[in-house]
PDB file with one MODEL, atoms N, CA, C and O in Angstrom:
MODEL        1
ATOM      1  N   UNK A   1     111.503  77.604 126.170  1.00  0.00           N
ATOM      2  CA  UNK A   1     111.104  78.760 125.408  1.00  0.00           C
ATOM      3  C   UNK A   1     110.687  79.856 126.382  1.00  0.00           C
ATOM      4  O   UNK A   1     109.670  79.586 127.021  1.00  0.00           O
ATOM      5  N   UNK A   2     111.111  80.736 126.569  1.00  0.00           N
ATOM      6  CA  UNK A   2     110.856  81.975 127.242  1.00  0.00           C
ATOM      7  C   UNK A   2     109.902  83.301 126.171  1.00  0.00           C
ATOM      8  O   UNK A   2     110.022  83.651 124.997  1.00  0.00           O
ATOM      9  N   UNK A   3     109.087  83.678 127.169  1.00  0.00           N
ATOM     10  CA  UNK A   3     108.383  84.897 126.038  1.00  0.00           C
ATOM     11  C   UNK A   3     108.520  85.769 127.088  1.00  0.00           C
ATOM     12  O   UNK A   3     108.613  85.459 128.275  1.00  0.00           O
ATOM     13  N   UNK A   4     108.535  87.407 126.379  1.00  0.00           N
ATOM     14  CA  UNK A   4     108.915  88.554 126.549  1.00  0.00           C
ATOM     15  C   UNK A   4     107.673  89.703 126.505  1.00  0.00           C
ATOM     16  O   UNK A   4     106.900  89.885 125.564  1.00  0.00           O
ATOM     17  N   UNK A   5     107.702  90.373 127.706  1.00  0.00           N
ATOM     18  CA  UNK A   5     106.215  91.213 127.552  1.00  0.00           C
ATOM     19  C   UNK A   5     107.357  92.336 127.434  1.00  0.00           C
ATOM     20  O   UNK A   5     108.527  92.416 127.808  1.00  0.00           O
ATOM     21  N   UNK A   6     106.245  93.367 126.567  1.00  0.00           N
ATOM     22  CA  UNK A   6     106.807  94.528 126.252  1.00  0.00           C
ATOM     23  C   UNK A   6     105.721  95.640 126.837  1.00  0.00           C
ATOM     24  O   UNK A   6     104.557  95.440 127.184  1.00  0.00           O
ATOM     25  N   UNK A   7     106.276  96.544 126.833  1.00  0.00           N
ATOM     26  CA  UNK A   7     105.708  97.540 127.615  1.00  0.00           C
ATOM     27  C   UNK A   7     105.537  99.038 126.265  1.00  0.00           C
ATOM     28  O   UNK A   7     106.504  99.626 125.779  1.00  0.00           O
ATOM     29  N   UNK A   8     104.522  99.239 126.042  1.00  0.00           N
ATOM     30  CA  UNK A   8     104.600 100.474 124.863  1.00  0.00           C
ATOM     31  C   UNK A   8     103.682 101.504 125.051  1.00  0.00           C
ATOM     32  O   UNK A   8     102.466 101.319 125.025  1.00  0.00           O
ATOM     33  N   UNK A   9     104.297 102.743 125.268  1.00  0.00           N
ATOM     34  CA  UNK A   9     103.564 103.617 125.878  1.00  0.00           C
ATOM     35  C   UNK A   9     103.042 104.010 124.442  1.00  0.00           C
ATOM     36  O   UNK A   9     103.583 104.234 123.359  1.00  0.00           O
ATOM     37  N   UNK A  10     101.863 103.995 124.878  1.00  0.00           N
ATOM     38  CA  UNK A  10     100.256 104.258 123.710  1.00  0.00           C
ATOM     39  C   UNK A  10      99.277 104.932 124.179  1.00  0.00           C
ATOM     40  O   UNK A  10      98.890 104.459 125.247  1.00  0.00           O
ATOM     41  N   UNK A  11      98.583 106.035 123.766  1.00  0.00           N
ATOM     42  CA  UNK A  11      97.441 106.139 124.473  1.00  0.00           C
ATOM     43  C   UNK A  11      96.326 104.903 123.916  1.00  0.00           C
ATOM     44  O   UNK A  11      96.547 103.950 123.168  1.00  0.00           O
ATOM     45  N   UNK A  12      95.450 105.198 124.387  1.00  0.00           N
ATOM     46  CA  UNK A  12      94.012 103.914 123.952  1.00  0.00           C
ATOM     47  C   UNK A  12      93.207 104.749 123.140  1.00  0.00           C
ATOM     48  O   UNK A  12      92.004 104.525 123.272  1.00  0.00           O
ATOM     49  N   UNK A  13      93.488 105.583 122.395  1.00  0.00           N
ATOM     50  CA  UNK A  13      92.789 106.216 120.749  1.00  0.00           C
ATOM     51  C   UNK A  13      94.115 105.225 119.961  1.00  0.00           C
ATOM     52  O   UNK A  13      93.965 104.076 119.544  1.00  0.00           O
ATOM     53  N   UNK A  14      95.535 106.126 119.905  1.00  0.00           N
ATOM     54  CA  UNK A  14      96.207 105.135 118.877  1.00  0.00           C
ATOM     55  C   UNK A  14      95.852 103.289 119.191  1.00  0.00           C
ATOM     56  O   UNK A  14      95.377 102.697 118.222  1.00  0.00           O
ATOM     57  N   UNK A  15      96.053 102.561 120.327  1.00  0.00           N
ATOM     58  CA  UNK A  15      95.791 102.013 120.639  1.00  0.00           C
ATOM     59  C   UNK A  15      94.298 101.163 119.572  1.00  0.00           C
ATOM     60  O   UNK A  15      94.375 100.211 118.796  1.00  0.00           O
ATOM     61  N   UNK A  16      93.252 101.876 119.917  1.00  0.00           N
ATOM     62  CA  UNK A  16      92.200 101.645 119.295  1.00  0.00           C
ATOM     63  C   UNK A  16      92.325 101.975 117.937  1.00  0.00           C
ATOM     64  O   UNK A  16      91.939 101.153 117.106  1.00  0.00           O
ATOM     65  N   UNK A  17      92.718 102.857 117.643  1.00  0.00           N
ATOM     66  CA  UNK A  17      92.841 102.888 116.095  1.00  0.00           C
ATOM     67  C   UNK A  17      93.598 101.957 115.453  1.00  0.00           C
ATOM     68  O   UNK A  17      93.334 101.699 114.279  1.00  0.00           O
ATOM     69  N   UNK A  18      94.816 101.206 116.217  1.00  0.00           N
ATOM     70  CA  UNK A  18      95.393 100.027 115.756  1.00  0.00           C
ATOM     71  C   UNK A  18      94.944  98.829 115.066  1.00  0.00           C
ATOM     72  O   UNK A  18      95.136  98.279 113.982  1.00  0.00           O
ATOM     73  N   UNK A  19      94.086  98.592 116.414  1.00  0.00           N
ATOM     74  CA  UNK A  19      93.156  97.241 116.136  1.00  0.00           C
ATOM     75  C   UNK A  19      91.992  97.360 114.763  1.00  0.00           C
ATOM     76  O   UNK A  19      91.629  96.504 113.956  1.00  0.00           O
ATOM     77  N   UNK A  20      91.615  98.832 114.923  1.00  0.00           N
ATOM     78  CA  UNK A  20      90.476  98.961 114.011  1.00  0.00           C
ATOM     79  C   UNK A  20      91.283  98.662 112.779  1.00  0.00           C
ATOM     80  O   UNK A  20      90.866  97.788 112.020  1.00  0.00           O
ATOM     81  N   UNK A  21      92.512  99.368 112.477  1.00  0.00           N
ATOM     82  CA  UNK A  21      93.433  99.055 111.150  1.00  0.00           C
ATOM     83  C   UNK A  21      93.023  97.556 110.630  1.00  0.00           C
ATOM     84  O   UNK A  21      92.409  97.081 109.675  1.00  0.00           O
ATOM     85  N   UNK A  22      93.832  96.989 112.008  1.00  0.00           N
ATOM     86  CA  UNK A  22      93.842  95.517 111.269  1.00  0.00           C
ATOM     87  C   UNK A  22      92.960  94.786 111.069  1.00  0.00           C
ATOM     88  O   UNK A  22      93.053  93.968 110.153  1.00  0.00           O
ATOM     89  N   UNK A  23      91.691  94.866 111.968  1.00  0.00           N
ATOM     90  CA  UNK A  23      90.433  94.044 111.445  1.00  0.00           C
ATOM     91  C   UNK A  23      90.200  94.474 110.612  1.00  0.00           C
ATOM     92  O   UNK A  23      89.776  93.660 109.790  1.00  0.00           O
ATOM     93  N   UNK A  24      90.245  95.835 110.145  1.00  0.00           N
ATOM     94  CA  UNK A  24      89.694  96.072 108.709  1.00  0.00           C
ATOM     95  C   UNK A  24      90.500  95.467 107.351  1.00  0.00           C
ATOM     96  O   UNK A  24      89.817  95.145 106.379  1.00  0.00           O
ATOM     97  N   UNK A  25      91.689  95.349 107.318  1.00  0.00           N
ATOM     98  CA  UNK A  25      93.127  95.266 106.297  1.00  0.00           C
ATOM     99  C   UNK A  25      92.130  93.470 106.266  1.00  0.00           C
ATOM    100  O   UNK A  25      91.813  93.129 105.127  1.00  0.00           O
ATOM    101  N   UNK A  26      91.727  92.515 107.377  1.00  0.00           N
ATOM    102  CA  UNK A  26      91.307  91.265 107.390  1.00  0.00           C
ATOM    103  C   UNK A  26      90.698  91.289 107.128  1.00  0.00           C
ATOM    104  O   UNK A  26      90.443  90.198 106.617  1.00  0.00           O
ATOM    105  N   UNK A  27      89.563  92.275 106.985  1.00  0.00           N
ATOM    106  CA  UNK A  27      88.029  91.693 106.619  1.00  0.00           C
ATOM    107  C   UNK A  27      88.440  92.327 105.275  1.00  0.00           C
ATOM    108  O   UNK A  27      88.121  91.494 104.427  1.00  0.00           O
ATOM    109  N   UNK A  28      88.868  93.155 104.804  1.00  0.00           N
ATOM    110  CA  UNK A  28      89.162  93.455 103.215  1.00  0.00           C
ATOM    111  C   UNK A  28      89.522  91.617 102.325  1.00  0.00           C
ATOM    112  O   UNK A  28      88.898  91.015 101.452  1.00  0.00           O
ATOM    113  N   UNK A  29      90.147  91.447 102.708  1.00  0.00           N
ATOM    114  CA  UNK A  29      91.780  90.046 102.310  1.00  0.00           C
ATOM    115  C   UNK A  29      90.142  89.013 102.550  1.00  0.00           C
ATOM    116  O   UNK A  29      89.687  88.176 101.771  1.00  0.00           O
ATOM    117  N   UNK A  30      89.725  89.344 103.524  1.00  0.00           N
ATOM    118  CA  UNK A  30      88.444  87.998 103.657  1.00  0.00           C
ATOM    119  C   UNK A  30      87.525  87.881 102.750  1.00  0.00           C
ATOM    120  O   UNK A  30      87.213  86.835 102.181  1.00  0.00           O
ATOM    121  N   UNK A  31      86.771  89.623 102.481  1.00  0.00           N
ATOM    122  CA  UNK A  31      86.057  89.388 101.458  1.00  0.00           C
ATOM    123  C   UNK A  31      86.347  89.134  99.920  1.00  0.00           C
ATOM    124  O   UNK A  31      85.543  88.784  99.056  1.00  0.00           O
ATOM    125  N   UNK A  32      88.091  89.475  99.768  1.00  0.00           N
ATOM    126  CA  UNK A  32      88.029  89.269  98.487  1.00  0.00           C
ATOM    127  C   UNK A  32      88.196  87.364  97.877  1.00  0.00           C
ATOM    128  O   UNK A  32      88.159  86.883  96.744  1.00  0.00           O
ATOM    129  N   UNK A  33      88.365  86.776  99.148  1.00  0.00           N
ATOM    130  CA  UNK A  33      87.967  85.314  99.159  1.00  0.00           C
ATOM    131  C   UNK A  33      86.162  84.976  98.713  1.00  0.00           C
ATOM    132  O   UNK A  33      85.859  84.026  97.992  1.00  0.00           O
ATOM    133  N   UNK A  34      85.357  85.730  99.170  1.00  0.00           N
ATOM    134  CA  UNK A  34      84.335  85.532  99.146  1.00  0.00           C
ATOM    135  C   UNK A  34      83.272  86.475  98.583  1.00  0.00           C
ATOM    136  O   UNK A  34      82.168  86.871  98.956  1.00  0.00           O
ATOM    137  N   UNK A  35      83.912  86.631  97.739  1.00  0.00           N
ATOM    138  CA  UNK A  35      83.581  87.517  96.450  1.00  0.00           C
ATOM    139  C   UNK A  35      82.023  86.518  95.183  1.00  0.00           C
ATOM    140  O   UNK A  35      82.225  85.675  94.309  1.00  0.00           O
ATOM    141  N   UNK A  36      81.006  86.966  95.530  1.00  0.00           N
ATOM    142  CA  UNK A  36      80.011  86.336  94.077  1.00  0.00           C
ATOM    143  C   UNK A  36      81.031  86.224  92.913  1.00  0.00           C
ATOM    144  O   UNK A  36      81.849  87.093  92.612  1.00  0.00           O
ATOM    145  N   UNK A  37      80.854  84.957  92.269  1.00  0.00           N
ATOM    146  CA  UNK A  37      81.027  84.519  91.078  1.00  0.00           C
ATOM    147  C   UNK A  37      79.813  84.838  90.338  1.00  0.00           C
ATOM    148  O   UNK A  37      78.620  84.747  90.627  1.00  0.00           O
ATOM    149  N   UNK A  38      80.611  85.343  89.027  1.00  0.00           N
ATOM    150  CA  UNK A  38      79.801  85.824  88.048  1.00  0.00           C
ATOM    151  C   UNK A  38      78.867  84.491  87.407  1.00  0.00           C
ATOM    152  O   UNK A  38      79.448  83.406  87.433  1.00  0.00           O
ATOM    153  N   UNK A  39      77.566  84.511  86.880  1.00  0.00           N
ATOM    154  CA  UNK A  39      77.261  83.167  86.562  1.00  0.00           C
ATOM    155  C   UNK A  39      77.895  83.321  84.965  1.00  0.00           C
ATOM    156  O   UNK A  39      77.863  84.351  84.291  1.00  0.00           O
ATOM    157  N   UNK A  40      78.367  82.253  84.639  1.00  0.00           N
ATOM    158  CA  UNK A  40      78.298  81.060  83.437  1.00  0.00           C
ATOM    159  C   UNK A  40      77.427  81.564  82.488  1.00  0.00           C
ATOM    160  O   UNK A  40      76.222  81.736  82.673  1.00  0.00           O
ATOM    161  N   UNK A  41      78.095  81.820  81.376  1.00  0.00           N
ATOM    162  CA  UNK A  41      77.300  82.457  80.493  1.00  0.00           C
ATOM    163  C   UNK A  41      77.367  80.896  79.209  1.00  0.00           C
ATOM    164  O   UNK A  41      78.367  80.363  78.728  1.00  0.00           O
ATOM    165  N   UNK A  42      76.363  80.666  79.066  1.00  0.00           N
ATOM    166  CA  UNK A  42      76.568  79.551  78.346  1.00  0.00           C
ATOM    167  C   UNK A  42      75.992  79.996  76.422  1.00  0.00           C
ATOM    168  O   UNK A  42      75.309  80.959  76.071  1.00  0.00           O
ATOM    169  N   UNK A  43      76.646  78.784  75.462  1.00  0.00           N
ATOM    170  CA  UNK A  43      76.196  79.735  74.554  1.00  0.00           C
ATOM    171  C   UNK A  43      76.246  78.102  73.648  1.00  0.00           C
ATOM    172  O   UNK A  43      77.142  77.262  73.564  1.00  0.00           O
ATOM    173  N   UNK A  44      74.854  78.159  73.071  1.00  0.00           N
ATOM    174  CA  UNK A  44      74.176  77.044  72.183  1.00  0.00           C
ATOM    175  C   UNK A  44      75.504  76.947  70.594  1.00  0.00           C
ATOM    176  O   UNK A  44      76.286  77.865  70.348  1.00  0.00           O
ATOM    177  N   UNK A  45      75.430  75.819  69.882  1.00  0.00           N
ATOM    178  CA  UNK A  45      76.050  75.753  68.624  1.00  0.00           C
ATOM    179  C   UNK A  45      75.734  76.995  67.877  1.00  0.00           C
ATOM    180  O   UNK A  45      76.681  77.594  67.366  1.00  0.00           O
ATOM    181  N   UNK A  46      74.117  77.626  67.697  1.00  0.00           N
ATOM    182  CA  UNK A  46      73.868  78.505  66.705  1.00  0.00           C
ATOM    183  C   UNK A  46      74.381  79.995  67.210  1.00  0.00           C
ATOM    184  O   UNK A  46      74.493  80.914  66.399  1.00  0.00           O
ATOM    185  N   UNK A  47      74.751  80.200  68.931  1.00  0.00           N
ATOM    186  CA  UNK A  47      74.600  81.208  69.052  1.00  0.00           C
ATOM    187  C   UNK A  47      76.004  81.546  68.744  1.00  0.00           C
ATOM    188  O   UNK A  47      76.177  82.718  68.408  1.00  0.00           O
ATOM    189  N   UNK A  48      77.435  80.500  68.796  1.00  0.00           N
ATOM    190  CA  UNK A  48      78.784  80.016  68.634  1.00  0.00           C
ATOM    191  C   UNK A  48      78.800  80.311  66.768  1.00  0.00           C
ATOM    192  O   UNK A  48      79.712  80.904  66.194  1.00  0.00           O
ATOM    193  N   UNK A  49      77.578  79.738  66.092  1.00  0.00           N
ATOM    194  CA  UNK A  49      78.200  79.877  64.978  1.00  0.00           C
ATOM    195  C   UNK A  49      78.281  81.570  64.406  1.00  0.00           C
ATOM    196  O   UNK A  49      79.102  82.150  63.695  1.00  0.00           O
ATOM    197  N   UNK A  50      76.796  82.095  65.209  1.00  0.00           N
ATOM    198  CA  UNK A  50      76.549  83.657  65.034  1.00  0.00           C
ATOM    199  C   UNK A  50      78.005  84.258  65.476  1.00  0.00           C
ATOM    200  O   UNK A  50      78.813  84.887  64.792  1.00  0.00           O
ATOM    201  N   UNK A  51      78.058  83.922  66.625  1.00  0.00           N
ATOM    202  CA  UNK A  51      79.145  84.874  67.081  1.00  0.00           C
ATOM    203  C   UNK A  51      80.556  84.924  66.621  1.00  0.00           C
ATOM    204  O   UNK A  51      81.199  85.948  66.848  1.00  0.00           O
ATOM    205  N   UNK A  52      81.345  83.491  65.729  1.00  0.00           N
ATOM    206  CA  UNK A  52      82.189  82.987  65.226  1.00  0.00           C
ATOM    207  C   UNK A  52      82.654  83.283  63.579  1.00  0.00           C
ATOM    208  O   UNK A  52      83.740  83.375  63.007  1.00  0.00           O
ATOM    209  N   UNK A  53      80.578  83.422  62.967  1.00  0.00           N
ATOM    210  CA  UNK A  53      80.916  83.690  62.203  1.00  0.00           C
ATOM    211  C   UNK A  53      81.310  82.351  61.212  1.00  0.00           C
ATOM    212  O   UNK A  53      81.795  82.522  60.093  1.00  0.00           O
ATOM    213  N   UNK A  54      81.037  81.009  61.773  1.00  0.00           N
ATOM    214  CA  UNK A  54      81.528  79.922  60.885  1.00  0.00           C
ATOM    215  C   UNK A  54      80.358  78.899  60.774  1.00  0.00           C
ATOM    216  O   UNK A  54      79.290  79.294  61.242  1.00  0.00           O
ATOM    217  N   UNK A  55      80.376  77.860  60.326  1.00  0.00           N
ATOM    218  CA  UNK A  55      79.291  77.133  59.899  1.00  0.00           C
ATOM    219  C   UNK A  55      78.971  76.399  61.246  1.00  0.00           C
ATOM    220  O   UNK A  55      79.578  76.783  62.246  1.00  0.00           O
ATOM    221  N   UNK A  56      77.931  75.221  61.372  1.00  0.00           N
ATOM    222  CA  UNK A  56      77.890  74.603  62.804  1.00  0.00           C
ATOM    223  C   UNK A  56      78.595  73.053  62.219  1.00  0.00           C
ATOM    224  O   UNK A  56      78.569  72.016  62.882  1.00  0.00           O
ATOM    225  N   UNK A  57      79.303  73.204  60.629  1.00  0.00           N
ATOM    226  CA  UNK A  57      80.056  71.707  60.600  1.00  0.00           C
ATOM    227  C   UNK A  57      81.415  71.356  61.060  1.00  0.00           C
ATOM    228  O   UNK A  57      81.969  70.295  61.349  1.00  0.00           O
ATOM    229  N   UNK A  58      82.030  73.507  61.012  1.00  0.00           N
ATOM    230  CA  UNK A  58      83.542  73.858  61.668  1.00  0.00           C
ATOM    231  C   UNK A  58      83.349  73.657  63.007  1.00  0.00           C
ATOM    232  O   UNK A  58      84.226  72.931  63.475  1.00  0.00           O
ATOM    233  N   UNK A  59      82.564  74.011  63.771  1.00  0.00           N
ATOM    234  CA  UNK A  59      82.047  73.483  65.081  1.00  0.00           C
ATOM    235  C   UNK A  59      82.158  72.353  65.577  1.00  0.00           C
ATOM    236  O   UNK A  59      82.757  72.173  66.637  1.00  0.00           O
ATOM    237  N   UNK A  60      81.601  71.400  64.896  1.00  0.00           N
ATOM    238  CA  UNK A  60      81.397  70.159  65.145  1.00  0.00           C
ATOM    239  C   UNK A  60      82.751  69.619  65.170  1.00  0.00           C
ATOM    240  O   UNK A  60      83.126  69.175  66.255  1.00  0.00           O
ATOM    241  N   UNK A  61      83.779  69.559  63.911  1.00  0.00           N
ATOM    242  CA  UNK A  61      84.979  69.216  63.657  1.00  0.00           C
ATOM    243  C   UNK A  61      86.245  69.623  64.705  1.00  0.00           C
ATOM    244  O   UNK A  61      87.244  68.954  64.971  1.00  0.00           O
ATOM    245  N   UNK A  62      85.726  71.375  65.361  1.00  0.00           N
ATOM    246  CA  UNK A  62      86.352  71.618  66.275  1.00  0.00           C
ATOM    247  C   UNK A  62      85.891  71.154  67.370  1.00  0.00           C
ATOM    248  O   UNK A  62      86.772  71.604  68.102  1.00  0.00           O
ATOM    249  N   UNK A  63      85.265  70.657  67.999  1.00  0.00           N
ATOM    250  CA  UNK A  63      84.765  69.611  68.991  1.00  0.00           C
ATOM    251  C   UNK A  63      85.045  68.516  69.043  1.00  0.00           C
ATOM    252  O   UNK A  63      84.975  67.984  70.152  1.00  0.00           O
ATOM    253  N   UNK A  64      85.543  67.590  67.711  1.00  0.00           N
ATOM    254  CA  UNK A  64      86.066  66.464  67.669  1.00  0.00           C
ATOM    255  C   UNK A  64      87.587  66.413  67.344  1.00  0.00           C
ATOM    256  O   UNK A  64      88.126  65.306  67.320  1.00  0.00           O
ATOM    257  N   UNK A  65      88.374  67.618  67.073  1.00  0.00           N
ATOM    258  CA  UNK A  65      89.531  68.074  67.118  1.00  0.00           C
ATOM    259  C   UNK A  65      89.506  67.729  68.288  1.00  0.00           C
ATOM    260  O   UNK A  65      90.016  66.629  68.503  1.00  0.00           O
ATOM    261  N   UNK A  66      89.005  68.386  69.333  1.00  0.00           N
ATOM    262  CA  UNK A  66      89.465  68.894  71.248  1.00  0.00           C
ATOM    263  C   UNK A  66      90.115  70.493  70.871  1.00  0.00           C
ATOM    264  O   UNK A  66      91.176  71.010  71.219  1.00  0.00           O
ATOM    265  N   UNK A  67      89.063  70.976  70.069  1.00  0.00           N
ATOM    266  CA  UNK A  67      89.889  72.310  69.837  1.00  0.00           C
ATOM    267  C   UNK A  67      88.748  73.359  70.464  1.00  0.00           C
ATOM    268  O   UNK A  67      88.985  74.558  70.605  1.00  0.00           O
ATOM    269  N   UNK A  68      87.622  72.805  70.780  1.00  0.00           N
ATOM    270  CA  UNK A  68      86.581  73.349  71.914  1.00  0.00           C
ATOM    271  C   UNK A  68      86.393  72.102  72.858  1.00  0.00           C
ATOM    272  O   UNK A  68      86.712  70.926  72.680  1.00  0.00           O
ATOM    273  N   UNK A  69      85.648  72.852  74.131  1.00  0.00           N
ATOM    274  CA  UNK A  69      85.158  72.119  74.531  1.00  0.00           C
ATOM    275  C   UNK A  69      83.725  72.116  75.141  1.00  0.00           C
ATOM    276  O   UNK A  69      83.440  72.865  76.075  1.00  0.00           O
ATOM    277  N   UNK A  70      82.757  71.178  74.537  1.00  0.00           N
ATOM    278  CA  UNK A  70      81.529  71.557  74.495  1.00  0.00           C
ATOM    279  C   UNK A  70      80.979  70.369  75.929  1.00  0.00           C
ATOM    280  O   UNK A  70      81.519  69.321  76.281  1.00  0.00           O
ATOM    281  N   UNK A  71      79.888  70.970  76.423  1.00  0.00           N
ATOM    282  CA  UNK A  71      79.075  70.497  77.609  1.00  0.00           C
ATOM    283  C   UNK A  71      77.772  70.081  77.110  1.00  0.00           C
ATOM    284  O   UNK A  71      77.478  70.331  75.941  1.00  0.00           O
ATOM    285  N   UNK A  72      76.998  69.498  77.845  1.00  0.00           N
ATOM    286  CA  UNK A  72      75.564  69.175  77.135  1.00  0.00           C
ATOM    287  C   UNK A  72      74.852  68.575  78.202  1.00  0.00           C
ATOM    288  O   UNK A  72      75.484  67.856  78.977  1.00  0.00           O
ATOM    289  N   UNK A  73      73.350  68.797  78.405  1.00  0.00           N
ATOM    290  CA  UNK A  73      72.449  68.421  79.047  1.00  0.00           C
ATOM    291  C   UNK A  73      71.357  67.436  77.794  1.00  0.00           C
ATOM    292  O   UNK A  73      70.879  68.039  76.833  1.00  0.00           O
ATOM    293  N   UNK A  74      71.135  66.165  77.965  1.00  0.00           N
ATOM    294  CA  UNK A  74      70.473  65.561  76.912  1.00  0.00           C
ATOM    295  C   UNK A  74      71.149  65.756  75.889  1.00  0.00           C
ATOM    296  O   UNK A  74      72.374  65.677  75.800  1.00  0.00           O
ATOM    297  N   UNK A  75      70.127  66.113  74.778  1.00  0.00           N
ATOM    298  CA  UNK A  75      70.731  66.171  73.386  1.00  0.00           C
ATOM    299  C   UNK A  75      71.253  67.671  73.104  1.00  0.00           C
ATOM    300  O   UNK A  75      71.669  68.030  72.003  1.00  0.00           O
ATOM    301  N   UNK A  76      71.178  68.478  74.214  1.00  0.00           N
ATOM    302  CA  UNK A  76      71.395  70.004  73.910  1.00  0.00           C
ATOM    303  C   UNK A  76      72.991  70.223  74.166  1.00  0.00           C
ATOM    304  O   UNK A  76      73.544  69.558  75.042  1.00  0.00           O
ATOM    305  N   UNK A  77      73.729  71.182  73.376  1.00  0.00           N
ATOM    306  CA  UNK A  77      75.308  71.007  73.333  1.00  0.00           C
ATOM    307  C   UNK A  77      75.444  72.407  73.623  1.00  0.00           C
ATOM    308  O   UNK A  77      74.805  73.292  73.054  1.00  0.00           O
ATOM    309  N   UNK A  78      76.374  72.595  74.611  1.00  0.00           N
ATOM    310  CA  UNK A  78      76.772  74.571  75.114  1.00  0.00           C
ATOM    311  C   UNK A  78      78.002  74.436  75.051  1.00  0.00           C
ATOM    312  O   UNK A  78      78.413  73.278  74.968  1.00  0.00           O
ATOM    313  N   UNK A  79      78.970  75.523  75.070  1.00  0.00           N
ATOM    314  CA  UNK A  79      80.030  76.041  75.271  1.00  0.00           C
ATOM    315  C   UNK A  79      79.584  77.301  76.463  1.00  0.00           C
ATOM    316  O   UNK A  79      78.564  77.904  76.796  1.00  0.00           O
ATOM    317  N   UNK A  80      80.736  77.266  76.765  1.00  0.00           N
ATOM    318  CA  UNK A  80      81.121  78.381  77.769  1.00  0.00           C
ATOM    319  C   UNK A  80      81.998  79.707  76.953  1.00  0.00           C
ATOM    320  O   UNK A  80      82.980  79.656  76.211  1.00  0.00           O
ATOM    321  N   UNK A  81      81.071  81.041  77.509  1.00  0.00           N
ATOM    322  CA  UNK A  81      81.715  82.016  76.416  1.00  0.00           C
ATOM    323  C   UNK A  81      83.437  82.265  77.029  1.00  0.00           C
ATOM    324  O   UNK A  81      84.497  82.479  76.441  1.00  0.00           O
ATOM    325  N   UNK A  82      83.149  82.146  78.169  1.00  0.00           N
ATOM    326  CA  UNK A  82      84.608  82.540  79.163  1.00  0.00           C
ATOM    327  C   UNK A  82      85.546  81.814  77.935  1.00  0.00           C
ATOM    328  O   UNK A  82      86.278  82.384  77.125  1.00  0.00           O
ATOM    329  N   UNK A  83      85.283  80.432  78.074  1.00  0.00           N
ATOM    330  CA  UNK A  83      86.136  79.389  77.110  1.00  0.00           C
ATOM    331  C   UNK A  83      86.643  79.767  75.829  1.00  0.00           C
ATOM    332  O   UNK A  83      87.720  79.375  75.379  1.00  0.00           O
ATOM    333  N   UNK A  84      85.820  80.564  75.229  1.00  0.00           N
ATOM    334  CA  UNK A  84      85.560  80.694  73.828  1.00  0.00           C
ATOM    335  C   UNK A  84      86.641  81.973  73.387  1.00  0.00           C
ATOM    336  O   UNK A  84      87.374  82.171  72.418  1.00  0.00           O
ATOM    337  N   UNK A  85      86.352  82.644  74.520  1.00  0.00           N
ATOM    338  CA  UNK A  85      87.214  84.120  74.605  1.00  0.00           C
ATOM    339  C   UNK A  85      88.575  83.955  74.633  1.00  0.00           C
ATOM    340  O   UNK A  85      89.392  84.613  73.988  1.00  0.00           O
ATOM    341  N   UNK A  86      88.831  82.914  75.521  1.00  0.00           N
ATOM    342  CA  UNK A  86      90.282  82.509  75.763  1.00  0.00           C
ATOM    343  C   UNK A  86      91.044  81.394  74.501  1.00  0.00           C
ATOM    344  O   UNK A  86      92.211  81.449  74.114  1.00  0.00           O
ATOM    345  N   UNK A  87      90.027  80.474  74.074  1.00  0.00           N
ATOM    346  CA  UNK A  87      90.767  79.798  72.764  1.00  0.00           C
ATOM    347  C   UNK A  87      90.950  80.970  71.748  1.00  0.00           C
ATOM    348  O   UNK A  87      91.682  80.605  70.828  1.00  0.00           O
ATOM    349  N   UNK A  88      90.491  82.350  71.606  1.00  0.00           N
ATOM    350  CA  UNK A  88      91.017  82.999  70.698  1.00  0.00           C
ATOM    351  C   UNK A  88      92.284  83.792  70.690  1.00  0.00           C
ATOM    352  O   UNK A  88      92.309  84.622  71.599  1.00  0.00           O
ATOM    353  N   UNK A  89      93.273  83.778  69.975  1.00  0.00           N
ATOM    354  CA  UNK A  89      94.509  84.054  70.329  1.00  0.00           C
ATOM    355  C   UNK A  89      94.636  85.207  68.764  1.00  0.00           C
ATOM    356  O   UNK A  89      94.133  85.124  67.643  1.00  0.00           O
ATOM    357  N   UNK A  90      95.580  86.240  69.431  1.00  0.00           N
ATOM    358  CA  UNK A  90      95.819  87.460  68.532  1.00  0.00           C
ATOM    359  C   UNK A  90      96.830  86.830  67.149  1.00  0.00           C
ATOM    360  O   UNK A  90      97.727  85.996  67.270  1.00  0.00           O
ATOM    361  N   UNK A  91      96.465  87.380  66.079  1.00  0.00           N
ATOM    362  CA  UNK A  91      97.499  86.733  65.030  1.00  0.00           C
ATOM    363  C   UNK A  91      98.458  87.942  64.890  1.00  0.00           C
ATOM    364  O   UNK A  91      98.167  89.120  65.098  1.00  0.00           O
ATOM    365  N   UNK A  92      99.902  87.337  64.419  1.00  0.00           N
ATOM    366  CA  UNK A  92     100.647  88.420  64.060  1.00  0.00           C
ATOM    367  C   UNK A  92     100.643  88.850  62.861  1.00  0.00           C
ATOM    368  O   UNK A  92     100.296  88.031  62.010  1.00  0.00           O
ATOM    369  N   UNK A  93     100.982  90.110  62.447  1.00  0.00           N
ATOM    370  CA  UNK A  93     100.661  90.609  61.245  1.00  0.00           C
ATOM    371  C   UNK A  93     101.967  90.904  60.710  1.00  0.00           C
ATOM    372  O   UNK A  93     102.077  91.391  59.585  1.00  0.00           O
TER     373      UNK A  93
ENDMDL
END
């Protein structure tokens, strides 16, 4: 394998302004890797039925469907609103 030096007449402003380009274009691409996550908005049966609009027995039934999917610490039961937003789908008219 042979490598090849090149010779490129530059002053050392373009030069420097080069490098500055690209660390910056990297640290852009880096931070959007390491970007805060929004927290988890969690949301109780009553606050699901408020917001739904349905009883907490359609709830329940949709939970034992697998048509939500509910989380729980002890006896306490949450949904995730992210979740909730996305099982709703536009009807056609």
């Amino acid at each position: 394998m042979t490598s090849q030096i090149q010779f490129i007449s530059i002053s050392p402003e373009q030069l420097q302004d080069a490098i500055i380009k690209g660390v910056k274009t990297q640290l852009e691409e880096l931070k959007k890797d390491f970007q805060p996550k929004e927290p988890t908005e969690w949301l109780t049966r009553n606050d699901l039925k408020q917001l739904l609009k349905v009883d907490l027995s359609t709830i329940h039934n949709w939970c034992k469907k697998g048509k939500l999917k509910s989380y729980g610490i002890g006896s306490r039961v949450y949904f995730k609103r992210s979740e909730i937003e996305e099982m709703l789908t536009p009807l056609n008219s």
